[in-house]
C-alpha positions in Angstrom: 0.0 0.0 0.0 2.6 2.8 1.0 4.5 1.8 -1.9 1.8 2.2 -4.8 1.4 6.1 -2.4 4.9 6.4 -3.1 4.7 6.0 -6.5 1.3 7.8 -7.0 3.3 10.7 -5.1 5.2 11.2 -8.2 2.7 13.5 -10.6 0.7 16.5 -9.3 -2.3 15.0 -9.8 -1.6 12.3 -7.6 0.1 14.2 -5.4 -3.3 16.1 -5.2 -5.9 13.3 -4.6 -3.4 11.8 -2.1 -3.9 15.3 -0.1 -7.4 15.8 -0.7 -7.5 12.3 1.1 -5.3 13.6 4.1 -2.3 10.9 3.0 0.6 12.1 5.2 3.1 10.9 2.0 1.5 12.8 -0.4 1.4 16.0 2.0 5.2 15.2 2.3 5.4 15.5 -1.2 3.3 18.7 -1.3 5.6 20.6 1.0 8.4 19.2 0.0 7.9 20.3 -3.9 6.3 23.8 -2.8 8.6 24.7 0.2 10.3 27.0 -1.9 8.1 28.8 -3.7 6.3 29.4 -0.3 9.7 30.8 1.3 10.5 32.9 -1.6 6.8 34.9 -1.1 6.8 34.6 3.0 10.6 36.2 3.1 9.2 39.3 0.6 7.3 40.3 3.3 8.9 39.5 6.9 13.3 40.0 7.0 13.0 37.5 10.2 13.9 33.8 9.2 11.8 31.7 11.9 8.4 34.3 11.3 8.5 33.4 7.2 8.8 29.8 8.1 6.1 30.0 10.5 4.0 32.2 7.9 4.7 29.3 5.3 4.0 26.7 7.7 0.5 28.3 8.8 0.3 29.0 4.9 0.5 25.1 4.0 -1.9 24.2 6.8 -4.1 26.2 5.3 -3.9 24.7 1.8 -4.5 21.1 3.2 -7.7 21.8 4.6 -8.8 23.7 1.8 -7.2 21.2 -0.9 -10.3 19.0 -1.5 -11.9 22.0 -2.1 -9.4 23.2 -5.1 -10.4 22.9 -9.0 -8.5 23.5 -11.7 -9.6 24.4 -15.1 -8.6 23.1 -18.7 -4.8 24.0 -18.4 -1.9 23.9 -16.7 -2.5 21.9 -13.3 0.5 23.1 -11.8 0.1 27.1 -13.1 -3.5 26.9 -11.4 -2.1 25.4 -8.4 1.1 27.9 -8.3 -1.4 30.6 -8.6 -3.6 29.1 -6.0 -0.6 28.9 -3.6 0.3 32.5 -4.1 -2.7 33.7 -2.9 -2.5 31.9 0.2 0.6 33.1 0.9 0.3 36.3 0.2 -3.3 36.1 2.3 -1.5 34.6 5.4 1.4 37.3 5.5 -1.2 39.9 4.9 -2.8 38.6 8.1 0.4 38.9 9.8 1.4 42.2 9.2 -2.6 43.3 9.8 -2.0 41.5 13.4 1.3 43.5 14.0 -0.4 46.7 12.9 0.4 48.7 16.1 4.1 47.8 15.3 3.9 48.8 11.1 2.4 52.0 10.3 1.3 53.1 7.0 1.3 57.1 7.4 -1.2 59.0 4.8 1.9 60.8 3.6 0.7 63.9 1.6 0.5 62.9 -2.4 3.0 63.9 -4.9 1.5 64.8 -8.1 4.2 62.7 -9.4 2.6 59.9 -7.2 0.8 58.3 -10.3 4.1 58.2 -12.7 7.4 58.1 -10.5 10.3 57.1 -12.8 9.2 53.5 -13.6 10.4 50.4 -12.5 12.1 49.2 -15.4 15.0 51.5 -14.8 15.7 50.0 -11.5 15.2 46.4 -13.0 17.5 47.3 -16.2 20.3 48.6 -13.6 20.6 45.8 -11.3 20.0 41.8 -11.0 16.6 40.3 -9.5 18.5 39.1 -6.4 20.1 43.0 -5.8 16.6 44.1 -6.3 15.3 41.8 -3.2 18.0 43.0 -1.2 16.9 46.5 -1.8 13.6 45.9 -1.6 14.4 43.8 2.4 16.0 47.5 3.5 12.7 49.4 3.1 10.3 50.1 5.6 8.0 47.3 6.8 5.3 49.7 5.7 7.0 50.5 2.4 8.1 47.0 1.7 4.4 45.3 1.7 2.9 47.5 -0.1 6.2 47.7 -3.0 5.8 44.1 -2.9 2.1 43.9 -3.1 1.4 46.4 -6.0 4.6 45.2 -8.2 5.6 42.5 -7.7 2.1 40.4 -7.0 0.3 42.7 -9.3 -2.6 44.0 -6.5 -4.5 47.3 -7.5 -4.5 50.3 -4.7 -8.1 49.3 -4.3 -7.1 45.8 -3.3 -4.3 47.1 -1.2 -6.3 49.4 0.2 -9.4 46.7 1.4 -6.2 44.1 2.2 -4.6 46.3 5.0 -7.4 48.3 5.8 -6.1 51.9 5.1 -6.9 54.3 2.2 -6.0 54.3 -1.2 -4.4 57.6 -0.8 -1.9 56.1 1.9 -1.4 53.2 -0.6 -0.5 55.4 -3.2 1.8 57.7 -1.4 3.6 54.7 0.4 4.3 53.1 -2.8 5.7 56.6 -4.2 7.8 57.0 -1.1 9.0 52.9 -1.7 10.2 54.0 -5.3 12.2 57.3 -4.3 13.6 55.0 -1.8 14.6 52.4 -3.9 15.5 54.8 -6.2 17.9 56.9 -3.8 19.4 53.7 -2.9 20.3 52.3 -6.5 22.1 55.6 -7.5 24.3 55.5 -3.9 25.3 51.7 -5.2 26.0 53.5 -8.8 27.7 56.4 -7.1 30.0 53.6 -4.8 30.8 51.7 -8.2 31.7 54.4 -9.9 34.0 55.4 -7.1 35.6 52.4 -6.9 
């Protein structure tokens, strides 16, 4: 028996009825092939090492009681269930940082009328690599750094944002604006040092 669960642990799909059915090696599985991914989004939003495995953890527990519940359209399984993931992840930091709220403040900083169309992105992506951009990205504000990472990199709208962490679009806006001239600031002090070097 734990052998043909071994073996059905191999695909996705069996990976997923195995959960769905509460199989411990097929949960196993699970986490094992989605550790990762779940890291890489926990650690975007908490610097602390034990918190974003505790975030994931709570994260995965999460998925395996909801599992049986998850359908997937005509596609790719594995996209859907990527996707899927995300969200929970995301959901379950969110959660977090909404806990910790007396401890991360997201001041209504007075809008720039540049606030809309700061210099874009792409010129800080050109400049540097993905993993330089993390790094800058870990040094911002707690305040600055979820709402960077939840508008560019994980693609919510201010209105989202805004519902998500319970504060107003305006202080969405603004804190993003501020996270880009700091981010910004920062990448021309690492040009500045490598030119001077």
């Amino acid at each position: 028996m734990e052998s043909h669960l071994a073996s059905q642990a191999t695909d996705i799909q069996g990976i997923l009825t195995g959960c769905a059915n509460q199989d411990r090696i097929c949960q196993r599985e699970f986490y094992k092939k989605f550790y990762g991914f779940a890291m890489s989004i926990c650690t975007r939003y908490t610097n602390v090492y034990d918190e974003a495995l505790e975030l994931a953890n709570d994260g995965f527990l999460k998925i395996f009681r909801a599992l049986a519940k998850f359908k997937t359209e005509q596609g790719e399984v594995e996209n859907q269930l990527m996707a899927w993931i995300k969200k929970i992840m995301i959901n379950t930091c969110i959660d977090f940082i909404r806990s910790k709220k007396s401890k991360i403040v997201f001041s209504p900083i007075p809008e720039s009328p540049y606030a809309e169309n700061p210099v874009s992105e792409d010129y800080i992506i050109e400049k540097i690599s993905i993993n330089d951009i993390l790094v800058l990205i870990n040094k911002l504000s707690p305040s600055y750094k979820t709402i960077f990472n939840l508008f560019v990199i994980d693609g919510y709208t201010h209105e989202e944002i805004a519902s998500m962490l319970q504060i107003s679009v305006g202080t969405s806006k603004s804190n993003l604006f501020k996270a880009r001239q700091h981010l910004q600031s920062q990448l021309k002090r690492n040009e500045l040092s490598m030119y001077e070097k």
